[in-house]
TORKOL-4160 file (C-alpha; in steps of 0.2 Angstrom, whole numbers, padded with zeros to 4 digits, m for minus):
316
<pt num="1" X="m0254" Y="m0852" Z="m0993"/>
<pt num="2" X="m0267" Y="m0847" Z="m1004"/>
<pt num="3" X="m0269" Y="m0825" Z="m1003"/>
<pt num="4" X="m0283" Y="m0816" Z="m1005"/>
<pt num="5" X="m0290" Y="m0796" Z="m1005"/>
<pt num="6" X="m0307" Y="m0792" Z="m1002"/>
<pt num="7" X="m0310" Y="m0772" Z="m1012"/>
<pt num="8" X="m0323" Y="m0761" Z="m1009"/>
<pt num="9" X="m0329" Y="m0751" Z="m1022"/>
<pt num="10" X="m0342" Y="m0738" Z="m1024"/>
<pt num="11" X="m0340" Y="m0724" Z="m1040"/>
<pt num="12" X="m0322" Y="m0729" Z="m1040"/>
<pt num="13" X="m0319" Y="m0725" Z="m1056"/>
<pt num="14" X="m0305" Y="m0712" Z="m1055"/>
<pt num="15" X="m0292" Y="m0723" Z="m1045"/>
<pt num="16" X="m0299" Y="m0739" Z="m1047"/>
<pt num="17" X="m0289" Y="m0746" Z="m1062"/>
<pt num="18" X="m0274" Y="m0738" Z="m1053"/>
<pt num="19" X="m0276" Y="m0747" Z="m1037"/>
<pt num="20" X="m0279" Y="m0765" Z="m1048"/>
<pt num="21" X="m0264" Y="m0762" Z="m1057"/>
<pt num="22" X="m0253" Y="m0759" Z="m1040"/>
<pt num="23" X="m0263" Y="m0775" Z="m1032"/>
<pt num="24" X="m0260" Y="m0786" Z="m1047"/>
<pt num="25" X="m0241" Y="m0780" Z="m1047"/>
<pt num="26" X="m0234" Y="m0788" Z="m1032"/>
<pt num="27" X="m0216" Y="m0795" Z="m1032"/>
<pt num="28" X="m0227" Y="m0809" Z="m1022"/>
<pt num="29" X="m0242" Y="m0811" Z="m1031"/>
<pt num="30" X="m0262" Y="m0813" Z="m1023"/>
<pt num="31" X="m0274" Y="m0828" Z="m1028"/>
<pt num="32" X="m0288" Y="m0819" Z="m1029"/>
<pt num="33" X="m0297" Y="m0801" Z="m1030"/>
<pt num="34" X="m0312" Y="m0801" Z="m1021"/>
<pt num="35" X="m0322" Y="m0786" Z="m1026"/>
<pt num="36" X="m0339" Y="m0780" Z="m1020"/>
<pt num="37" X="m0348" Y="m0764" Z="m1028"/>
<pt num="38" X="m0360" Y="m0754" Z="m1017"/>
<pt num="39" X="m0370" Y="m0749" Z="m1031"/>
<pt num="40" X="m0361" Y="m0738" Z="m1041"/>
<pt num="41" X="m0367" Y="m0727" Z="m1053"/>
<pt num="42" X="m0353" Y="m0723" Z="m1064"/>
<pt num="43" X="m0340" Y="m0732" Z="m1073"/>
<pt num="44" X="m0334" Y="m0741" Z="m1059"/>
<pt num="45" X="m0341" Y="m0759" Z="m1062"/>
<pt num="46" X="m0336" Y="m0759" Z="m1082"/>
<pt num="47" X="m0319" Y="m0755" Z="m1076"/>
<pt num="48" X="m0316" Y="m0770" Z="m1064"/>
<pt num="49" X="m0326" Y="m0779" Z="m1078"/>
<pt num="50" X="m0314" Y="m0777" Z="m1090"/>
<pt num="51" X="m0300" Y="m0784" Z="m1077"/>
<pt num="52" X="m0310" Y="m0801" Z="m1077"/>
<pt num="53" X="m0307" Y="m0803" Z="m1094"/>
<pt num="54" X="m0291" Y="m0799" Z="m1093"/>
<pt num="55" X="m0285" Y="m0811" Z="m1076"/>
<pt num="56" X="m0297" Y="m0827" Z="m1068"/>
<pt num="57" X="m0291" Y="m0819" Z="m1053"/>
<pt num="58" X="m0304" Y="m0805" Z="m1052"/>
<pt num="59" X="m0321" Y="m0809" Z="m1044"/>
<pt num="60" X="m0334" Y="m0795" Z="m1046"/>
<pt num="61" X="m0349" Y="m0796" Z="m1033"/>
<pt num="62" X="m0363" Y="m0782" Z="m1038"/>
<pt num="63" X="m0375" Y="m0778" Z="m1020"/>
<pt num="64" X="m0394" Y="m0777" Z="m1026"/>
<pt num="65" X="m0394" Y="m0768" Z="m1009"/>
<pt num="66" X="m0383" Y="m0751" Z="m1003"/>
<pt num="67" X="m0373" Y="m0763" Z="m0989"/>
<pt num="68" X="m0363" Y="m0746" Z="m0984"/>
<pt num="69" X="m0345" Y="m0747" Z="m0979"/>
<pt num="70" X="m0343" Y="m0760" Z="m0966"/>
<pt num="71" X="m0355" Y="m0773" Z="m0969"/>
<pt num="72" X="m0350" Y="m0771" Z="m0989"/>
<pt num="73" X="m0331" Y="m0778" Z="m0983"/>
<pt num="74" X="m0338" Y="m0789" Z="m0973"/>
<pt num="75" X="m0346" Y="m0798" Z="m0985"/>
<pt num="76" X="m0331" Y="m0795" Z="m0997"/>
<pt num="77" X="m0321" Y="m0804" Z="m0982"/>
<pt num="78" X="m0334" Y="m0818" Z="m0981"/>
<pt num="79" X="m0331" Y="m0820" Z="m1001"/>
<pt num="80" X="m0314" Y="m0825" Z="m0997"/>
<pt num="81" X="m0305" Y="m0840" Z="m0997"/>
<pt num="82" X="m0288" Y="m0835" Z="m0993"/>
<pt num="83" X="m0277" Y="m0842" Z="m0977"/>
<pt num="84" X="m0271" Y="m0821" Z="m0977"/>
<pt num="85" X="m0286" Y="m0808" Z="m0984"/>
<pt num="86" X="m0278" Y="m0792" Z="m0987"/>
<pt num="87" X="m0290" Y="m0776" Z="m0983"/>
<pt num="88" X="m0293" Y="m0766" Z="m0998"/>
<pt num="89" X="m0301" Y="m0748" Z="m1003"/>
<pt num="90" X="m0304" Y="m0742" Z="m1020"/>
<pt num="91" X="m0291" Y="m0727" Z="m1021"/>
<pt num="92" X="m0276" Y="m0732" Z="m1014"/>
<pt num="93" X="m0258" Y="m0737" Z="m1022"/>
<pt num="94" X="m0251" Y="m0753" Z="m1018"/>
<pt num="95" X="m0232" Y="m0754" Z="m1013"/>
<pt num="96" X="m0224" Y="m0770" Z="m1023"/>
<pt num="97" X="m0216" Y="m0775" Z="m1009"/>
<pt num="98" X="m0233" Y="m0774" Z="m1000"/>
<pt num="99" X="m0238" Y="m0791" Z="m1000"/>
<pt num="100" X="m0221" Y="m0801" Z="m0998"/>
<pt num="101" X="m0219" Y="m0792" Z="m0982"/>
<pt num="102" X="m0235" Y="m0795" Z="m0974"/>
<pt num="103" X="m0235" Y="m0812" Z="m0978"/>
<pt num="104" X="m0217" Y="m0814" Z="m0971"/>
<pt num="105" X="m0222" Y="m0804" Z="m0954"/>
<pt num="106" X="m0237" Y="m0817" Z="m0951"/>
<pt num="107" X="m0225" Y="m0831" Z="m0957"/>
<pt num="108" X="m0214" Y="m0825" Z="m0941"/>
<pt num="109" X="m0226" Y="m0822" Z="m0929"/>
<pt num="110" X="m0238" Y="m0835" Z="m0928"/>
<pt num="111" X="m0246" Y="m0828" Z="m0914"/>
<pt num="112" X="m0253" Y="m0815" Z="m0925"/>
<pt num="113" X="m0270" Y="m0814" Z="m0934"/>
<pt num="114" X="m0272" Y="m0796" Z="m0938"/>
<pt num="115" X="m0257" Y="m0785" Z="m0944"/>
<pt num="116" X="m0256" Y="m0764" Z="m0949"/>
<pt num="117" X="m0244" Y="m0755" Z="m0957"/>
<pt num="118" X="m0240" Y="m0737" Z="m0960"/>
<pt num="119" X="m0241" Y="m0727" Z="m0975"/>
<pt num="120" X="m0238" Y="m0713" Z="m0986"/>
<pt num="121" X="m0249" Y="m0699" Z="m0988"/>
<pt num="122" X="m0254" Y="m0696" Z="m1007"/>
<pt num="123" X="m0263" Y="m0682" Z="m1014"/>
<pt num="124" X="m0276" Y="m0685" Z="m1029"/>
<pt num="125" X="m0261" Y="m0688" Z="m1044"/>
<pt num="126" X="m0252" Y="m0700" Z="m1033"/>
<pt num="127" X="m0237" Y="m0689" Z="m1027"/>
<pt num="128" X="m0231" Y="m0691" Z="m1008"/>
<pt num="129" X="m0239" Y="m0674" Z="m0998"/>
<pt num="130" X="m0226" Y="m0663" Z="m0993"/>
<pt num="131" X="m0222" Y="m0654" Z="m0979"/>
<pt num="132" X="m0222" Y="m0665" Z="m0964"/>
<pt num="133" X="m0233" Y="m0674" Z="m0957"/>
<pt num="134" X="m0236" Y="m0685" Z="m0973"/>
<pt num="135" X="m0237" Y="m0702" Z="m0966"/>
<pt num="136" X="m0252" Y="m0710" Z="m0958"/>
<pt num="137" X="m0244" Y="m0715" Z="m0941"/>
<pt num="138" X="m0241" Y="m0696" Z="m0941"/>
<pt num="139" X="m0258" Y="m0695" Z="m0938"/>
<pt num="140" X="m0265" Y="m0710" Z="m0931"/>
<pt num="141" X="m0253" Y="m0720" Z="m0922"/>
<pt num="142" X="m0240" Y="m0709" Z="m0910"/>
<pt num="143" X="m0224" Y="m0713" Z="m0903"/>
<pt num="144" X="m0235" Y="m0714" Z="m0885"/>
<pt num="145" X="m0245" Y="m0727" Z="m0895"/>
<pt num="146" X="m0232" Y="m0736" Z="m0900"/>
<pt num="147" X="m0224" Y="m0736" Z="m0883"/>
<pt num="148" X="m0244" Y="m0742" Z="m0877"/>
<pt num="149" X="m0244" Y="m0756" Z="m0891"/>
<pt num="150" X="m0225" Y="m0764" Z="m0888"/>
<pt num="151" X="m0231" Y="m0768" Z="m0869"/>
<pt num="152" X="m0242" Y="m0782" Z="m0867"/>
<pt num="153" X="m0257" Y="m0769" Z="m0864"/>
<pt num="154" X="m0261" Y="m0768" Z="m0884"/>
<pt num="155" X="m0282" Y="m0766" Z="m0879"/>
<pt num="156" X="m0275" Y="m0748" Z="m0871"/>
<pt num="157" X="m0270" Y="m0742" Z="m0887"/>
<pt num="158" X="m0288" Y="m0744" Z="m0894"/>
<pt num="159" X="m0301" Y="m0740" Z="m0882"/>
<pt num="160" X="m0301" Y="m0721" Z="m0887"/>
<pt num="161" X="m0302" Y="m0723" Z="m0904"/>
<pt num="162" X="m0296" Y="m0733" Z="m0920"/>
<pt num="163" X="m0278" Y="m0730" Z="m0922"/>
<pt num="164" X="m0277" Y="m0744" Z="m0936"/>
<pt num="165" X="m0283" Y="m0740" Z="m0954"/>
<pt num="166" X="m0292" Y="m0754" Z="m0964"/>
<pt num="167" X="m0282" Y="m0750" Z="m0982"/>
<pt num="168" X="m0267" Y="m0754" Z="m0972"/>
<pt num="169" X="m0274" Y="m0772" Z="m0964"/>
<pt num="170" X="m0271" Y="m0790" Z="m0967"/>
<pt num="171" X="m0281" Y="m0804" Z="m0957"/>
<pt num="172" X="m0278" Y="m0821" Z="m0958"/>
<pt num="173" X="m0295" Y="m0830" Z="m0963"/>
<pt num="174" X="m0295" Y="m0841" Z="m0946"/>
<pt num="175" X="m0298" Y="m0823" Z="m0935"/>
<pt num="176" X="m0312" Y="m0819" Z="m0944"/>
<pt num="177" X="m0321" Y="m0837" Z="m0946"/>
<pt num="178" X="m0317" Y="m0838" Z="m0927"/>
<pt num="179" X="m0322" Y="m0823" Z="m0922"/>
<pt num="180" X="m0334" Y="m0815" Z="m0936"/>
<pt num="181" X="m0337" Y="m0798" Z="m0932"/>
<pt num="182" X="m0352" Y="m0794" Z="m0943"/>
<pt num="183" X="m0362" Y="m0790" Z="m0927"/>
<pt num="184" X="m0349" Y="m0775" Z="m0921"/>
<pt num="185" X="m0348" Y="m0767" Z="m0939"/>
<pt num="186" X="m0363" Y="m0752" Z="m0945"/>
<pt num="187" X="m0360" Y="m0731" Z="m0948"/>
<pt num="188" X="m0355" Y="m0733" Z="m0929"/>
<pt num="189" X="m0342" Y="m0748" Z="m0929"/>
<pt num="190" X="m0332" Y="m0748" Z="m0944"/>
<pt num="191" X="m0325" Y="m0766" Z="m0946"/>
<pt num="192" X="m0306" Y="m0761" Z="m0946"/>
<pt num="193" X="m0311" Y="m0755" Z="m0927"/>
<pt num="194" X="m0320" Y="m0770" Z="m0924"/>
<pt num="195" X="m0307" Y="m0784" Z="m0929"/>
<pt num="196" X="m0293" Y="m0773" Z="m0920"/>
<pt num="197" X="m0301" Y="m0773" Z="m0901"/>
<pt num="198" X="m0306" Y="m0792" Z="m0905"/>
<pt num="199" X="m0288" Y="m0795" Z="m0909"/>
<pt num="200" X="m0281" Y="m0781" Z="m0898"/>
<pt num="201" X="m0289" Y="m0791" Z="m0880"/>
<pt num="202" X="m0284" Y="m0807" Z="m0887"/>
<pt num="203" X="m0268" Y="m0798" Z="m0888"/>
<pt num="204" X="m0265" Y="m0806" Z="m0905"/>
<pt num="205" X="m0263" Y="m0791" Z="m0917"/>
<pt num="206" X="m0246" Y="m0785" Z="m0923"/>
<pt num="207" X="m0239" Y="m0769" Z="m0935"/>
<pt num="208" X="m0226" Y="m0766" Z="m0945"/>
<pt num="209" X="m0219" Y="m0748" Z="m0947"/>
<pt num="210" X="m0215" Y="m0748" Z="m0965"/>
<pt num="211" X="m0227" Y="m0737" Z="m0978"/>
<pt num="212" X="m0232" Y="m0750" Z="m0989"/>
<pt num="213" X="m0245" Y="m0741" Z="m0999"/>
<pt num="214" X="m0248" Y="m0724" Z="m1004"/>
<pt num="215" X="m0266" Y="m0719" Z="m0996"/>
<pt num="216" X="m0273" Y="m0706" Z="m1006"/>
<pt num="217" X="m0281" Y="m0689" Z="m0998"/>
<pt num="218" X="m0296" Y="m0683" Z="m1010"/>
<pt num="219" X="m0311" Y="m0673" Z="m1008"/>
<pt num="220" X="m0323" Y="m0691" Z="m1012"/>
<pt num="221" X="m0317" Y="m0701" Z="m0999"/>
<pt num="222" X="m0331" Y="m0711" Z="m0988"/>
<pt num="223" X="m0318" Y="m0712" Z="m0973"/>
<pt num="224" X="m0304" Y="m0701" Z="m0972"/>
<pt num="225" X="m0294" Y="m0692" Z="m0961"/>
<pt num="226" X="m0297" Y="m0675" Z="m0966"/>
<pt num="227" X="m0318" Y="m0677" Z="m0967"/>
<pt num="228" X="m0323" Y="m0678" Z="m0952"/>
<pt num="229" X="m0338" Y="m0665" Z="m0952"/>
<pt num="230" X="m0335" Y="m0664" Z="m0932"/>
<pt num="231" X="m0325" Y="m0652" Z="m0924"/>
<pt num="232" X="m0333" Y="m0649" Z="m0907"/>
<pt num="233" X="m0320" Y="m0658" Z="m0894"/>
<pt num="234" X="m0335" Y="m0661" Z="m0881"/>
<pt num="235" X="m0343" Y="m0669" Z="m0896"/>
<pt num="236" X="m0333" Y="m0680" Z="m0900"/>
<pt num="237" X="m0329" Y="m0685" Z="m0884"/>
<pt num="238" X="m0343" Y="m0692" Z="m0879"/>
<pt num="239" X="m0346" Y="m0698" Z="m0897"/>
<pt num="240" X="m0332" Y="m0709" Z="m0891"/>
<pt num="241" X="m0338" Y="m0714" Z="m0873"/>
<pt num="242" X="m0358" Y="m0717" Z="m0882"/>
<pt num="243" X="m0348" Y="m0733" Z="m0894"/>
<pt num="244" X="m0336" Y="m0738" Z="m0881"/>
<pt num="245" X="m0352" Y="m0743" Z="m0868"/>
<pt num="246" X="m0362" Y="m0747" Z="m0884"/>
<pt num="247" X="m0352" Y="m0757" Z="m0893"/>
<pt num="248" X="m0335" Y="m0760" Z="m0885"/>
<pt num="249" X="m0338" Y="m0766" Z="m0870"/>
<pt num="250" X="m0352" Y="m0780" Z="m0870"/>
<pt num="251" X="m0340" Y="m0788" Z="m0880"/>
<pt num="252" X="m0326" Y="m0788" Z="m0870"/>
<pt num="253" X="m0319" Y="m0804" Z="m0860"/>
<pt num="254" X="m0305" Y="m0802" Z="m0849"/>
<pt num="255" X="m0314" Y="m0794" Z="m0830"/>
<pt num="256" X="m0298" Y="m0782" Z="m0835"/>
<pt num="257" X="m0301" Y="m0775" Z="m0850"/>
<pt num="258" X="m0320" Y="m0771" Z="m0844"/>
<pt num="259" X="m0311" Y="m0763" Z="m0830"/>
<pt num="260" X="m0300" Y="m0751" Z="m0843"/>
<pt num="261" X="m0315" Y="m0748" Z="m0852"/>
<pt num="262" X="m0325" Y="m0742" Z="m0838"/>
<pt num="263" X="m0309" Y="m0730" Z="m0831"/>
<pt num="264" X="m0305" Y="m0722" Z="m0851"/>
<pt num="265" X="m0324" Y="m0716" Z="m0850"/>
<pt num="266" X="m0322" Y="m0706" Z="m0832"/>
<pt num="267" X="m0305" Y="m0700" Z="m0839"/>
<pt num="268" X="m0315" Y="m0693" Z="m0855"/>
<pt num="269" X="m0330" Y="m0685" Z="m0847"/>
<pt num="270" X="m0315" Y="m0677" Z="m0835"/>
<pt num="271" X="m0305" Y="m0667" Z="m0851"/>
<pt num="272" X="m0324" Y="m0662" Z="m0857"/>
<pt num="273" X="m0327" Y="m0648" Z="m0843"/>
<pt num="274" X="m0317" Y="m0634" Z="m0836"/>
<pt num="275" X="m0305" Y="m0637" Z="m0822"/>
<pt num="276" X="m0294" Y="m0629" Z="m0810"/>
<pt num="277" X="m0276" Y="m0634" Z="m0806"/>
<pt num="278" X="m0283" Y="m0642" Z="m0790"/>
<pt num="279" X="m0295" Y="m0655" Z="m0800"/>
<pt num="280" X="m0280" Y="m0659" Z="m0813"/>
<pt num="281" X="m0270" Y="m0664" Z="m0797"/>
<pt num="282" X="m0285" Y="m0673" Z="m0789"/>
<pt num="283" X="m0289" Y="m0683" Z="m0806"/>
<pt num="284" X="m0268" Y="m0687" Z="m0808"/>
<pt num="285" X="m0270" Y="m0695" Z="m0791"/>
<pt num="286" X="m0284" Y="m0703" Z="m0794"/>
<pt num="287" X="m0275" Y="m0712" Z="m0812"/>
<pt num="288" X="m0260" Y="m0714" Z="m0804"/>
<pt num="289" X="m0270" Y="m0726" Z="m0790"/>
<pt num="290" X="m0276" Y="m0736" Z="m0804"/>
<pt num="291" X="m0263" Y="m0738" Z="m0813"/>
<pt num="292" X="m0252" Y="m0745" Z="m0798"/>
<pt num="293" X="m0264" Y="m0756" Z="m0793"/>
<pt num="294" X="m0268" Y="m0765" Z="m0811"/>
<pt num="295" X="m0255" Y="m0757" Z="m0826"/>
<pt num="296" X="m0238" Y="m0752" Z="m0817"/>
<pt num="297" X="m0232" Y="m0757" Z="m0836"/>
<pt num="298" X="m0240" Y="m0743" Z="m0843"/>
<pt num="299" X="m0241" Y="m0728" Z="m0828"/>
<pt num="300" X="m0229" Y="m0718" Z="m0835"/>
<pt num="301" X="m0233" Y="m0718" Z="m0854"/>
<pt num="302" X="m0252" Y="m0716" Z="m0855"/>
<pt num="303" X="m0251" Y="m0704" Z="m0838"/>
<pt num="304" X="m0239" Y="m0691" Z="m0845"/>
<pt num="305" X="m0251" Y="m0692" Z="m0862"/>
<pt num="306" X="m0268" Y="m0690" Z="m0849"/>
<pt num="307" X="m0258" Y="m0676" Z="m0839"/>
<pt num="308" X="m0255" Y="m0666" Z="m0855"/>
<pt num="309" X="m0271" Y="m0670" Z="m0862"/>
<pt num="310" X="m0280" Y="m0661" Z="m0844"/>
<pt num="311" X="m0269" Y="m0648" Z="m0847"/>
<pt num="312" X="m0278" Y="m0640" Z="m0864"/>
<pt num="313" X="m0293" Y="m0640" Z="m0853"/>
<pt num="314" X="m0286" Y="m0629" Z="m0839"/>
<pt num="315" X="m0299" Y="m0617" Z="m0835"/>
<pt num="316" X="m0305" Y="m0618" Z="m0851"/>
């Protein structure tokens, strides 16, 4: 089984070698380092540079055009000839038991062709956050997720936003060839959303709870989870209904998952406006008919989560 990582890099240079040297570490090591530079304008290309003297395995692909994130890993992907291609950003660290238990998880589960971990939260010098919450799952991925994700129902867990994080991803090469999902991915659709719905409905997408890399929290990140410049709930909100009907659904197969999609969108616009108690109790009724009828499974996570969620806008 051949393994490759496809890197993104745009003025990396301040964690760069340090993410290289936790890649090129592995008690299980890659075949390849795929890299593609966005058309950086400081050290960041001499750097990785240097690395191809040092190791065949490094491959350095300059852009004569600004691809921006998505499409950049896209093409990083596409460069890849790996069976498994790991998911790589510039500033990360790299667990050394990283790649050995990926590769084991998809050696156990052939039914999966995209897999994300957890991690640790790392500030600038590479030291874990303290205080807690300091993992990603802390933020991204709750216990109510989880629950959502170990049923059979994994599309639920995503339709509201991208509870994966790309740094954390693996893919086996097949996925993308089969399903390439360069037509989902621009500022809107960021490709580590795009390849988890595609394998989230073919309910072919797995995770595995240990932190196995230290994702780093600075002020330059392109996508983080503390710059998002958009506070405003209502916003956001319909932020989120605007790419599921835009971008989510045309693509979606199963009559079902349409029918889910359709349902998350009249739950959302629902939490954006102030209610009364008699609405809430109207809107519950309303869900829990739903779910009866076509997610009995799931009723009593995801409701519980909706009911809270309609509680913070109680005659707001």
């Amino acid at each position: 089984m051949k393994l490759s990582v496809a890197l993104c890099t745009y003025n990396g240079e301040r964690y760069i070698r340090e993410q290289l040297e936790s890649i090129l570490n592995q008690t299980m090591p890659v075949d390849e380092i795929v890299i593609c530079d966005d058309g950086s304008t400081d050290n960041t290309l001499l750097l990785v540079n240097s690395y191809c003297l040092k190791t065949p395995r490094i491959k350095v692909y300059q852009n004569s055009e600004k691809l921006g994130v998505s499409k950049n890993f896209n093409k990083a992907v596409s460069l890849c000839r790996g069976d498994i291609v790991f998911f790589s950003d510039q500033d990360d660290i790299w667990y050394p038991n990283k790649v050995s238990t990926i590769i084991n998880y998809f050696e156990s589960n052939s039914n999966v062709d995209v897999v994300f971990t957890d991690a640790d939260l790392i500030d600038p010098k590479g030291n874990v956050l303290s205080g807690i919450p300091n993992t990603l799952w802390e933020y991204t991925f709750n216990s109510n997720d989880i629950k959502l994700f170990q049923t059979n129902l994994k599309l639920e867990c995503f339709l509201a936003g991208n509870h994966t994080t790309g740094a954390t991803m693996a893919i086996r090469r097949s996925f993308y060839i089969d399903n390439g999902f360069l037509h989902l991915c621009n500022d809107e659709m960021l490709h580590d959303y795009a390849v988890t719905l595609i394998a989230a409905e073919k309910k072919r997408i797995g995770m595995i709870e240990n932190k196995l890399i230290g994702y780093r929290i600075h002020a330059a990140q392109t996508c983080g989870l503390f710059n998002d410049t958009s506070q405003d709930y209502v916003k956001k909100t319909y932020y989120s209904i605007y790419v599921i009907n835009k971008y989510i659904r045309p693509f979606l197969k199963e009559i079902d998952s349409v029918r889910r999609a359709d349902f998350l969108c009249f739950r959302l616009k629902q939490t954006c406006h102030a209610v009364g108690a008699l609405i809430i109790l109207i809107n519950i009724i309303k869900y829990s008919f739903y779910y009866k009828q076509y997610a009995p499974r799931i009723l009593w996570l995801d409701e519980v989560a909706w009911a809270k969620q309609m509680k913070t806008r109680l005659f707001r």
